[in-house]
C-alpha positions, 0 to 999 in steps of 0.5 A: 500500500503506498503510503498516501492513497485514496481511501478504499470505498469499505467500512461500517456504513454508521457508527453504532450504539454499544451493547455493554455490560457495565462490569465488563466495560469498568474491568476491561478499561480498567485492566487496559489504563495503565501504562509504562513510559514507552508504551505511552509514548507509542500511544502518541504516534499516529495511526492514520491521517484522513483529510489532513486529520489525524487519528492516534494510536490512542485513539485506536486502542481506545475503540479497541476497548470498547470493541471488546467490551461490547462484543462480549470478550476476553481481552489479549494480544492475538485478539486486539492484533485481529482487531485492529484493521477492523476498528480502524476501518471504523475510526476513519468512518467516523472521521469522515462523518464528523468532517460532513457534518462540520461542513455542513455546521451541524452541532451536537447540543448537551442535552442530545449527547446526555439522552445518548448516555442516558439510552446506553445505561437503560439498554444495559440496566446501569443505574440513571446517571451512573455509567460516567461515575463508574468509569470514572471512579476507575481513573478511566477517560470516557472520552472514546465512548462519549465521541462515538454517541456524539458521532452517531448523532452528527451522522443521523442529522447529516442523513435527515439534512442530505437524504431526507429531503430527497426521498419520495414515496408515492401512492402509486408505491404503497399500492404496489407494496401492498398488492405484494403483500397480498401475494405473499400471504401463506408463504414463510418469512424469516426473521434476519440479521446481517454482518455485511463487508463491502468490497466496492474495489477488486483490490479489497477481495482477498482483505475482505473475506478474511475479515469476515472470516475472522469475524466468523472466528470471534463469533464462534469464540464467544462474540456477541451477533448484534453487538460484533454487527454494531461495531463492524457491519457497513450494511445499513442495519449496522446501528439496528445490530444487523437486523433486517426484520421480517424478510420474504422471497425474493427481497435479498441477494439469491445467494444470500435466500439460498444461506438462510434457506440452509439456516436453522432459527438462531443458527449462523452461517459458517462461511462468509457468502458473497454477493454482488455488494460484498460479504455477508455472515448471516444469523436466522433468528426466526420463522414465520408465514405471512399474515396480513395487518399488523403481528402483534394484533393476532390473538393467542391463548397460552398456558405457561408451565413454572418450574421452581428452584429454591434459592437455597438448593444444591447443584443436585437439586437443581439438575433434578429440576431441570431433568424434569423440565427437558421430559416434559420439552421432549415428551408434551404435544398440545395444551391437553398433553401438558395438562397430563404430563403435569399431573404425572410428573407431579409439578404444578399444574400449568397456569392458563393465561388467557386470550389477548392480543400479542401486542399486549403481552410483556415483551419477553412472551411477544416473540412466543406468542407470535411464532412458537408452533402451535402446542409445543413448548417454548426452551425456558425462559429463566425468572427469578425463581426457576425457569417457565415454559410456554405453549401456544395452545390457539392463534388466529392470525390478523386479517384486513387490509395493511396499515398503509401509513405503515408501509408508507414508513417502511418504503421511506426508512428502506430509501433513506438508508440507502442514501446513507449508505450511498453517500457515505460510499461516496465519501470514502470514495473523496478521501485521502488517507495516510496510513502509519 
């Protein structure tokens, strides 16, 4: 690579929020605070140059941090090395769009970047206001984490002030997509995320797929799905954690369908596939077929079936209890089955909660409600006191006609992203970097 060189179109289309554990993050920053004399003179050096702005070698082993914070694990040397071409890729992203939105004076107010704490610490159960004070309370600097959350604001002003203006969805549109929802009624749907890794130029080939290759080794040793596509997916769900909902036929790249058709739900696939755009590493969350209306006005009746572990009980006890809970998975078929292999294993009987709308469970039982078969049991779901199981004993799916705002929303989100993704390529395109 020659020293100063046009910045090659590859990298995360958005900067994304991070999914942290907060003891994790406080004993892994902590772990990383001290340094020697040489090694914080290497911290000095410079990493990278874009557009005549520099990026430091502190500055990457800060994001470095916080990328193995948030994907979950164990920080050492091999690790940060395989990590370091990925976060930096991400870091000259974030440069770039700083530059676009200092272009276009776009600020960020204080109380905009106290709501982006604010989120952070509620995704994570922190308490209010006690994410800084913990860090801090560390000797740690929260100046990586507070210039990601003030980089995802800037870019998301950017988009609404070049992108927004110019999206148009028509009513000529929604009745197409509304006519193909129709058609799709009855077929099956999957539930999709993504880690996507462009190769906009031949010469980024062979460097891409052994990233996602290594991104599919980090996976396999423990790293998060969402939270490894928050930090190095560059498709446009990047900051949803890849995921691209409800999919049908025909929506994504046929070599990307003939993957997922290959994919139990929550399995991840194996090799990166390529596509037209770049290398995908793609997880099936879900099933489904295609109703009509909105999912979470289907109207379910479920019963739910306690097994209770004392607080006190031995590790024996406990395997006993869930030894008990795998017989009934394995054994029961319907609501009627359950009631009877309830009374002969001699456990609580199951709790029948009732009819209602799916949309108005507690999150935690709306994915159950909405696509567990019909009369089998859902895998445990852990509470405070034990494990429960749930079975969907009826569901009767919504029928009507599409809510057409709503679809009028999704055309234009879909639009929007796409812009964003286009000019962000064409902002790499722009740029010059130098590499250290």
């Amino acid at each position: 690579m020659s020293p100063r060189t046009r910045f090659p179109r590859t990298g995360r289309q958005m900067p994304a929020r991070l999914s942290l554990l907060a003891a994790a993050l406080i004993v892994l920053l902590a772990a990383a605070s001290w340094l020697g004399p040489v090694a914080a003179q290497n911290l000095q050096r410079i990493a990278a140059i874009v557009n005549d702005e520099v990026i430091s070698a502190q500055d990457l082993e800060l994001k470095i941090d916080i990328a193995v914070i948030s994907t979950g694990q164990q920080s050492n040397p091999e690790l940060r090395r395989r990590l370091r071409d990925q976060v930096l890729r991400s870091l000259i992203d974030e440069r770039l769009q700083q530059q676009e939105a200092a272009r276009l004076k776009i600020t960020v107010e204080p109380e905009e970047l106290d709501r982006g704490f604010r989120s952070l610490e509620q995704q994570n159960n922190i308490p209010e206001g006690r994410l800084e004070e913990a860090l801090r309370s560390q000797g740690m600097s929260i100046n990586a984490l507070t210039q990601q959350i003030r980089t995802e604001i800037l870019w998301s002003k950017v988009v609404r002030r070049r992108i927004l203006p110019s999206v148009t969805v028509t009513d000529e549109d929604v009745n197409i997509a509304i006519e193909q929802m129709k058609r799709d009624v009855g077929s099956t749907e999957t539930l999709v995320a993504e880690i996507l890794l462009l190769v906009d130029t031949p010469d980024r080939e062979e460097e891409t797929r052994r990233n996602a290759l290594r991104i599919i080794e980090q996976l396999q040793s423990g790293g998060t799905f969402s939270a490894m596509a928050r930090q190095f997916s560059q498709g446009t769900a990047a900051a949803q954690a890849g995921d691209l909902g409800w999919v049908r036929a025909g929506t994504l790249a046929p070599e990307v369908e003939r993957a997922i058709e290959a994919l139990a739900p929550m399995q991840i696939t194996t090799e990166p596939v390529r596509s037209s755009a770049g290398y995908h590493i793609v997880l099936v969350r879900d099933r489904r077929k295609v109703t009509l209306g909105k999912p979470e006005d289907a109207v379910v009746s479920m019963r739910q079936l306690q097994f209770t572990v004392p607080k006190n009980a031995s590790r024996a006890e406990a395997d006993s209890v869930i030894s008990i809970a795998r017989a009934v998975y394995d054994s029961v078929n319907g609501c009627d089955d359950l009631e009877r292999a309830a009374k002969e294993l001699d456990i609580k009987v199951p709790t029948d909660l009732g009819k209602g709308k799916v949309g108005g469970l507690p999150p935690a039982l709306r994915r159950i409600a909405a696509s567990q078969p019909i009369g089998k049991l859902s895998t445990p779901v852990p509470f405070e006191e034990g494990i429960r199981m749930y079975m969907v004993c009826d569901r009767q799916e919504p029928t009507g006609e599409p809510d057409r705002e709503q679809v009028r929303n999704q055309l234009a989100n879909a639009r929007i992203e796409q812009g964003a993704r286009r000019l962000l390529r064409d902002l790499r395109r722009d740029a010059v970097v130098e590499y250290r």
